[in-house]
C-alpha positions in Angstrom: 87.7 -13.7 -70.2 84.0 -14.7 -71.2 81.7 -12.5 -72.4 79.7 -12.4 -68.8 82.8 -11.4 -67.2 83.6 -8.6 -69.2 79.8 -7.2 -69.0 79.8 -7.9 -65.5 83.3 -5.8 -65.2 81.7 -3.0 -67.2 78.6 -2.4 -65.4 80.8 -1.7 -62.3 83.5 0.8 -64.2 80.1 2.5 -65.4 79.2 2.6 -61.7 82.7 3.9 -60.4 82.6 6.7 -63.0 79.1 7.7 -62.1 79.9 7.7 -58.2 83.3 9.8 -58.8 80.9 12.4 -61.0 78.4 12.5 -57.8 81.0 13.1 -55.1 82.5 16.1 -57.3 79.3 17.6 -57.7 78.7 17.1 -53.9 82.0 18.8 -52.8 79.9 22.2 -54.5 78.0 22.0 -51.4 80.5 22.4 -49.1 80.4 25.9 -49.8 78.6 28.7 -47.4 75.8 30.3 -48.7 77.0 34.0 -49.9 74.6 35.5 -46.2 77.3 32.9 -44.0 80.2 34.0 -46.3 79.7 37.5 -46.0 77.6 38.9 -42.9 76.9 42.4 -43.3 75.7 44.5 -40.5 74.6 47.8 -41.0 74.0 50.9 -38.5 73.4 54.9 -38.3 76.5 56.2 -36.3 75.9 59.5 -34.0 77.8 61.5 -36.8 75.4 61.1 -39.3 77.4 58.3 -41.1 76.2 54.8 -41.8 78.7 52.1 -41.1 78.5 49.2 -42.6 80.2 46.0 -41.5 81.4 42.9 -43.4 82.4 39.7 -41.4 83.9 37.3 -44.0 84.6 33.9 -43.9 88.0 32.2 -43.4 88.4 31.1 -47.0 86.4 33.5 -49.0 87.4 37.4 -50.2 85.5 40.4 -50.6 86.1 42.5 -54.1 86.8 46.1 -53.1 85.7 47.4 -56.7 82.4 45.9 -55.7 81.3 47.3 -53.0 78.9 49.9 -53.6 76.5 52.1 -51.7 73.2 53.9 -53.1 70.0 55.6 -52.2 67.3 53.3 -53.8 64.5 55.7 -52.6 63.1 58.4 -50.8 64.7 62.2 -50.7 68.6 61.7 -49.6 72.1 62.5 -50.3 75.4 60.5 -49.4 79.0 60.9 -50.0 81.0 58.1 -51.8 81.7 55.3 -49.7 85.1 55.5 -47.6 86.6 51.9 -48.6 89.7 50.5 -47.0 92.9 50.1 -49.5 92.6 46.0 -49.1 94.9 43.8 -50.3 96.7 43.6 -53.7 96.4 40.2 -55.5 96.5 39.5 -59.1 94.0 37.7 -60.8 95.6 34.3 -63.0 93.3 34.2 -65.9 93.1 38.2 -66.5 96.5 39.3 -65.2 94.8 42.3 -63.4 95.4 43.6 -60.3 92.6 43.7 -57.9 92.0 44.7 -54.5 90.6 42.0 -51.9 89.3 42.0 -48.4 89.6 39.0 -45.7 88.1 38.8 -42.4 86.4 41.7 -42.2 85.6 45.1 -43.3 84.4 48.1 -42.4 83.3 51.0 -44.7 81.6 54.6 -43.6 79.5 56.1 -45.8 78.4 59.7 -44.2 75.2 61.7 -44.7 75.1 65.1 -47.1 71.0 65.4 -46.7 68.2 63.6 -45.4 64.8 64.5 -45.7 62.8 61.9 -43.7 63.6 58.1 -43.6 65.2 56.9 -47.0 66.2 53.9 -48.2 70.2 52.6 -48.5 71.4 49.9 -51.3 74.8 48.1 -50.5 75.7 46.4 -53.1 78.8 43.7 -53.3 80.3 40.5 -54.4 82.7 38.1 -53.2 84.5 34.2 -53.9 86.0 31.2 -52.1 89.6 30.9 -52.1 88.6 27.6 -53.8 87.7 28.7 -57.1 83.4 29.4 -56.6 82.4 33.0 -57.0 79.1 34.2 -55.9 76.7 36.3 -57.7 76.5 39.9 -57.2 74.7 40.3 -53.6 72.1 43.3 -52.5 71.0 44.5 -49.3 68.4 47.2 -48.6 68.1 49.0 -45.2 65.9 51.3 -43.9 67.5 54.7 -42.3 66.1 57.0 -40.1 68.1 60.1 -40.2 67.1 60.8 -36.6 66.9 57.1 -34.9 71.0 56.3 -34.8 71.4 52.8 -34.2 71.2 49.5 -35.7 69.5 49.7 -39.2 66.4 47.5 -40.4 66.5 45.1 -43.4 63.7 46.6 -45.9 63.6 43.2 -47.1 64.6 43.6 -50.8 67.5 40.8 -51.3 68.9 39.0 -54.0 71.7 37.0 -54.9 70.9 34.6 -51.5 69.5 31.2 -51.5 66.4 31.5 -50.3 65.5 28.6 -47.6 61.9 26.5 -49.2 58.9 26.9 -47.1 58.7 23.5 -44.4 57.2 21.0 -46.5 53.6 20.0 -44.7 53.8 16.7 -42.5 53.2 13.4 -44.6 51.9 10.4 -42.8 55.2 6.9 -43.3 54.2 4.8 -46.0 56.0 1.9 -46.8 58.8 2.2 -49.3 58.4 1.5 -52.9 60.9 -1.0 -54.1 59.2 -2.6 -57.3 60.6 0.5 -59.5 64.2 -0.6 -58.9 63.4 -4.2 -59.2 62.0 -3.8 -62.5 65.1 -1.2 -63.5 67.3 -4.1 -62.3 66.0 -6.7 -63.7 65.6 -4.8 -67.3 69.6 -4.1 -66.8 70.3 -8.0 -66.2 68.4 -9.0 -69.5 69.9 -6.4 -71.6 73.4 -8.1 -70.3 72.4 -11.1 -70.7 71.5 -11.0 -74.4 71.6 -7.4 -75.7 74.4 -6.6 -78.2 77.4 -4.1 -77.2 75.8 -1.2 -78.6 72.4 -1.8 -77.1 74.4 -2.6 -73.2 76.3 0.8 -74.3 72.8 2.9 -74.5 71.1 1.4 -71.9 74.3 2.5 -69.0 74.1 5.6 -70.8 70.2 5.8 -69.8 71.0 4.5 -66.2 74.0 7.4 -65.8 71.5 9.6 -66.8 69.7 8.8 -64.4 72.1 8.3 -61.8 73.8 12.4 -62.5 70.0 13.7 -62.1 69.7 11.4 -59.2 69.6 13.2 -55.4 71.1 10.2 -53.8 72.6 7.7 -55.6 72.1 5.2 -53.1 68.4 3.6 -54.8 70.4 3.9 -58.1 73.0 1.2 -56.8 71.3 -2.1 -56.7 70.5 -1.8 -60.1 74.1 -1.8 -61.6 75.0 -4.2 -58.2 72.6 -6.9 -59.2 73.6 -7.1 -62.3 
């Protein structure tokens, strides 16, 4: 095998390994978003208790242990949260046992005192049966001792990924192509006559590149016309 052969050979294995890393990284996306995992819903029952509700995914779990229920603010009292036993699992890298919800929850958490409107904290945290666990989610609602009904977000979340502002209109422009050209054509000479240790840092450079790359697709004809 001549020398061309085997540098033509190992620009494409250095391609097939860089395209394997991008579709695992790409698979991470496949995952909801923890508000589409875990829909909460949150009302002021007749009684005096507030109900929340948990709609979970097919495919993700709910930690018991981690639900929790506060007053963040204003003049209020609640009783501990009435949580449903769940389901008994064991976790493989801590050997604990741990109690889970699926499909849905529903916990009460009724009112001692209220003096005015107040605000409620749920807190909580769930994973995918698939391995990813989300970070610790919070919700904040609004409760008017005397309006029962469905309660308002107060707005204060975290833990959700946030959708970016629309990005403002841009007029077409014709697409650049010179950058890749020149990236293609430095590739090609650094086959051509660059020693094994300089073609080994410049693929590093390019794979670089390619990992930090949103689409891989104006990375390929660099490696391709090589």
């Amino acid at each position: 095998m001549n020398s061309s052969s085997v540098k033509s050979h190992l620009a494409f294995f250095i391609l097939f390994l860089f395209l394997f890393f991008r579709v695992g990284v790409a698979s991470a996306a496949d995952f909801l978003d923890p508000e589409n995992a875990f829909i909460l819903r949150a009302e002021l029952g007749a009684n005096r208790t507030v109900v929340l509700h948990w709609d979970i995914a097919k495919g993700y779990k709910l930690y018991r242990d981690m639900v929790k229920v506060s007053v963040e603010q204003g003049s209020a009292e609640i009783r501990d949260p009435v949580l449903p036993a769940g389901i008994s699992v064991t976790d493989p890298t801590t050997n604990e046992t741990l109690a889970i919800y699926h499909d849905g929850v529903t916990v009460e958490v009724p009112l001692v005192k209220a003096d005015g409107e107040f605000i409620l904290k749920a807190e909580y945290q769930g994973c995918a049966e698939d391995g990813l666990c989300y970070p610790p989610v919070t919700r904040l609602f609004t409760v008017n001792p005397g309006q029962p009904g469905i309660l308002k977000d107060a707005g204060g979340t975290s833990g959700f990924v946030e959708e970016s502002a629309p990005l403002p209109a841009v007029a077409p422009s014709r697409p650049e192509v010179a950058p890749v050209d020149r990236e293609a054509s430095l590739a090609k000479a650094t086959l051509e006559g660059g020693s094994l240790w300089k073609i080994s840092l410049i693929f590093l450079v390019f794979g670089l590149l390619l990992s930090f790359t949103p689409c891989i697709l104006p990375m390929i004809p660099i490696l391709s016309s090589i």
